[in-house]
VMD Tcl script that draws the C-alpha trace (Angstrom):
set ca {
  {0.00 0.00 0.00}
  {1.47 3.04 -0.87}
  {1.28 6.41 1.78}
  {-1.26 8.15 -0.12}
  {-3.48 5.45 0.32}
  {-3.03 5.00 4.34}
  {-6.50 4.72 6.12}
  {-4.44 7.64 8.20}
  {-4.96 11.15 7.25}
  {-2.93 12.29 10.42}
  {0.17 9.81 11.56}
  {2.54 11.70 14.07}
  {4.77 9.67 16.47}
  {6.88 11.37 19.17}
  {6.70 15.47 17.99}
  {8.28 17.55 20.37}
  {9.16 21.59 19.01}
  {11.15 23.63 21.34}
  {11.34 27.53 21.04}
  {14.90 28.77 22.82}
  {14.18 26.49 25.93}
  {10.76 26.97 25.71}
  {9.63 23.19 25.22}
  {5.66 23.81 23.31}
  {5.10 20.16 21.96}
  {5.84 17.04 24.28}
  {5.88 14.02 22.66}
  {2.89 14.36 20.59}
  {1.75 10.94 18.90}
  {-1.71 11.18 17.26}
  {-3.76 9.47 14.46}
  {-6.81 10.28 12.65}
  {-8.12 8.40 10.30}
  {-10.09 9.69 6.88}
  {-13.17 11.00 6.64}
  {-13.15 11.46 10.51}
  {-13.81 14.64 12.72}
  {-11.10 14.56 15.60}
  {-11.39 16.52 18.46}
  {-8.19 18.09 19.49}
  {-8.88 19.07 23.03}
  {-6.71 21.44 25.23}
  {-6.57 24.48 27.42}
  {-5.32 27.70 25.62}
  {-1.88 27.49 25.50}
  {-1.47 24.17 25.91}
  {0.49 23.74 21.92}
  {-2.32 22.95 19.70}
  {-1.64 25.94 17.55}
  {2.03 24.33 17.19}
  {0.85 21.28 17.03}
  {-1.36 21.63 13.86}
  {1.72 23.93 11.90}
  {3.67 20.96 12.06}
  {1.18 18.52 10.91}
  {0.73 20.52 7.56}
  {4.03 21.78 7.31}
  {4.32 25.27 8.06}
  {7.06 24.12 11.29}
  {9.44 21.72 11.38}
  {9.41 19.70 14.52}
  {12.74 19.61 17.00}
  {12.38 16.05 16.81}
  {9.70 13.34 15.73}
  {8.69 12.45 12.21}
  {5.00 11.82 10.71}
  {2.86 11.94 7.29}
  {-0.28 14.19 6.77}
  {-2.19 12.68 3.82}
  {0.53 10.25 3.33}
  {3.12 12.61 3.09}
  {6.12 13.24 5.04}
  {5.55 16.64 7.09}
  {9.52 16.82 7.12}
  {10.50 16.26 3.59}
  {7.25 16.72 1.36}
  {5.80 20.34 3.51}
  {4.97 21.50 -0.36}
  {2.31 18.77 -1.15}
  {0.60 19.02 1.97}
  {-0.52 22.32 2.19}
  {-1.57 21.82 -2.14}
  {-4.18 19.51 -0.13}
  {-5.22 20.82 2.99}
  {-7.53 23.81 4.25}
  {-5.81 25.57 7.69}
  {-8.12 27.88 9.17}
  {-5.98 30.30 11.55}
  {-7.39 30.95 15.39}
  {-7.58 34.76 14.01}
  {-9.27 36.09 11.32}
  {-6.89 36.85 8.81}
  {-8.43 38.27 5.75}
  {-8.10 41.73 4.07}
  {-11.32 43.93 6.18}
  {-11.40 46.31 3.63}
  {-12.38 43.66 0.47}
  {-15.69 42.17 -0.02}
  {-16.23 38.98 0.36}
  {-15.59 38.14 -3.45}
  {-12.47 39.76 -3.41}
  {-11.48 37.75 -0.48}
  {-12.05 34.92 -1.56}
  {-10.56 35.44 -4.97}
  {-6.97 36.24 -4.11}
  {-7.18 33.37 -2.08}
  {-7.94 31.20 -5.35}
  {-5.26 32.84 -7.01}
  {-2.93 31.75 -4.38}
  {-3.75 28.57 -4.95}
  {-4.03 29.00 -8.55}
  {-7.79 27.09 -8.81}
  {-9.36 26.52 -12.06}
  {-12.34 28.13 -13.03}
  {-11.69 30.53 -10.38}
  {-14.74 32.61 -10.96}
  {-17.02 29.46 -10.93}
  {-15.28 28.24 -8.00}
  {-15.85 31.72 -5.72}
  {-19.20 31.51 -6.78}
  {-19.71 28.19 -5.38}
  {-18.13 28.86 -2.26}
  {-20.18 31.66 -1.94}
  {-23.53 30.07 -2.54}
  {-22.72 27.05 -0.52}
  {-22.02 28.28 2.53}
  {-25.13 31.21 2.38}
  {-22.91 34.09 1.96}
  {-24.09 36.26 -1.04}
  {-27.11 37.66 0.76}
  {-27.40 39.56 3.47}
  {-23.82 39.76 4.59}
  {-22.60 43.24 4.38}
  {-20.22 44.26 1.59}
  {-16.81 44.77 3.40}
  {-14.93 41.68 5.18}
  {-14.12 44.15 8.33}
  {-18.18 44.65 8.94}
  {-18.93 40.91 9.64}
  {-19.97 39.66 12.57}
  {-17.87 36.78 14.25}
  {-20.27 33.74 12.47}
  {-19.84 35.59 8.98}
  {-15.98 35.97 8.91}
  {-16.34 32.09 10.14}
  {-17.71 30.89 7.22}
  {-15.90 33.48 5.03}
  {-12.57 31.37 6.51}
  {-14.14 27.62 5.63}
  {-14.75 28.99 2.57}
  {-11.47 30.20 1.73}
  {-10.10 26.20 3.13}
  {-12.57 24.88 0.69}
  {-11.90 26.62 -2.38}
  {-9.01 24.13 -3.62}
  {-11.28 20.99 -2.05}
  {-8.62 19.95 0.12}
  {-8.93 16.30 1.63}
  {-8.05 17.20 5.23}
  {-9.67 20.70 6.89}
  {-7.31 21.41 9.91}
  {-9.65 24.16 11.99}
  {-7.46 26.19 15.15}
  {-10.19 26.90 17.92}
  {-12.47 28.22 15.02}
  {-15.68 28.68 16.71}
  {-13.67 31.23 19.65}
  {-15.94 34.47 19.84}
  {-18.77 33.03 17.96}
  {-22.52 32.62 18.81}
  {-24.02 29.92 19.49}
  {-26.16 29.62 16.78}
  {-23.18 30.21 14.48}
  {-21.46 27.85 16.28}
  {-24.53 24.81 15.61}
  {-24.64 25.96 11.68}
  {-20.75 25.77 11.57}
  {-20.73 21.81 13.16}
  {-23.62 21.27 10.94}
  {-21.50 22.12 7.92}
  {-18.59 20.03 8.99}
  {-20.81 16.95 9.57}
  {-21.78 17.72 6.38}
  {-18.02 17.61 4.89}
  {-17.16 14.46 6.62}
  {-20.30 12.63 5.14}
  {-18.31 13.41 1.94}
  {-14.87 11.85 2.93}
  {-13.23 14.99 3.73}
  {-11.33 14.54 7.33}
  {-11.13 17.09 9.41}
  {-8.98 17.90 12.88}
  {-10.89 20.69 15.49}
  {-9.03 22.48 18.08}
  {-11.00 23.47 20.78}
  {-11.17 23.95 24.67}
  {-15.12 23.23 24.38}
  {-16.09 19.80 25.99}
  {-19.50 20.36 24.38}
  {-17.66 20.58 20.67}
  {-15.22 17.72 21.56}
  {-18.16 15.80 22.27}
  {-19.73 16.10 18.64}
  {-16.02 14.84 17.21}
}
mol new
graphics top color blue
foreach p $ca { graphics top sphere $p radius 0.5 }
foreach p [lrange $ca 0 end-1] q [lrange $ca 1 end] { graphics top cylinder $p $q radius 0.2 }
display resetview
C-alpha cells in the first residue's frame, strides 16, 4: 500500500518543538483516520496551535517524524498544504475587500481553475451572497467564520485542519458551523478541530 493510500490522514509519532528552551510540543503521537472529525482538546496554551503547523508543514518539529495525507511533514511540507484547508485561530483576511475579493486572491494563491465558478460556489454554498454586508471588516464573528471555511474549501482539500475556530462566535453560528462540517465528513473529507469546548469535543 502506498502512503497516499493510508486509512491515516494524520500519523505523528513522538513530535516535540522547542522555542529557545521553551519546550511547546511534548511528545505528541496522534492518528486520525479519513473521513473522521477529531477533536483536538486542550486548554489555551497548551500547543495545539504548534501542534497543527507541524502537521501541515508550516514548522518543522525539534524532533519526531510523521505523514499528513501520506506525506512526510519533514521532507514533502509542499504537497501538503496543495491539499489541505488551515483555518488560523484569528481572522486573517483583508477587512477592507468584499467577500468576493477575499475569496478570490485566495484562489489565485492557490491558482484554482475556473476561479470565478469556484468563488461563486463557495459563496452560494455556505449562504454568503445575501445579506452579509459588503466589506470583510463589517462581519460579525459567524460571517468571517464561514468566510474562513470557505477560503479552506476553495481548492477541495482532503483534510480541513480548523485552530479553535468557533472562539468568539454565537451559538447559533457555532450549531450551523458543526452542521457544515458533519456535512463535509459525510463526503470523505477529514477534518482535525481544536478546541477547549467539551460540548464541541463531544460532537467529534
Amino acid at each position: 500500500m502506498s502512503a497516499q493510500n493510508s486509512p491515516w490522514a494524520i500519523d505523528v509519532r513522538g513530535l516535540n518543538k522547542h522555542f529557545g528552551d521553551k519546550h511547546v510540543v511534548n511528545d505528541l503521537s496522534m492518528r486520525v483516520g479519513r473521513g473522521e472529525i477529531f477533536g483536538f482538546l486542550g486548554p489555551n496554551g497548551s500547543g495545539k496551535t504548534t501542534s497543527i503547523r507541524i502537521m501541515c508543514g508550516l514548522l518543522t518539529p525539534s524532533s519526531g517524524a510523521g505523514t499528513c495525507l501520506g506525506y512526510d511533514i519533514r521532507k514533502q511540507s509542499g504537497e501538503i498544504k496543495r491539499r489541505v484547508g488551515y483555518m488560523t485561530q484569528r481572522f486573517s483576511f483583508w477587512e477592507d475587500l468584499s467577500i468576493r475579493e477575499n475569496l478570490d486572491f485566495v484562489a489565485r494563491l492557490y491558482r484554482v481553475p475556473d476561479r470565478r465558478e469556484a468563488v461563486e460556489r463557495a459563496v452560494e454554498g455556505l449562504g454568503l451572497g445575501g445579506g452579509a454586508p459588503p466589506r470583510a471588516g463589517s462581519l460579525s464573528g459567524g460571517w468571517k467564520q464561514r468566510l474562513a471555511l470557505a477560503a479552506c474549501m476553495l481548492h477541495q482539500p482532503e483534510l480541513l485542519l480548523l485552530d479553535e475556530p468557533t472562539a468568539g462566535v454565537d451559538p447559533g453560528a457555532r450549531r450551523d458551523f458543526w452542521e457544515e462540517l458533519h456535512a463535509l465528513a459525510a463526503r470523505g473529507i477529514s477534518v482535525l478541530v481544536s478546541t477547549h469546548y467539551m460540548d464541541e469535543a463531544e460532537r467529534c
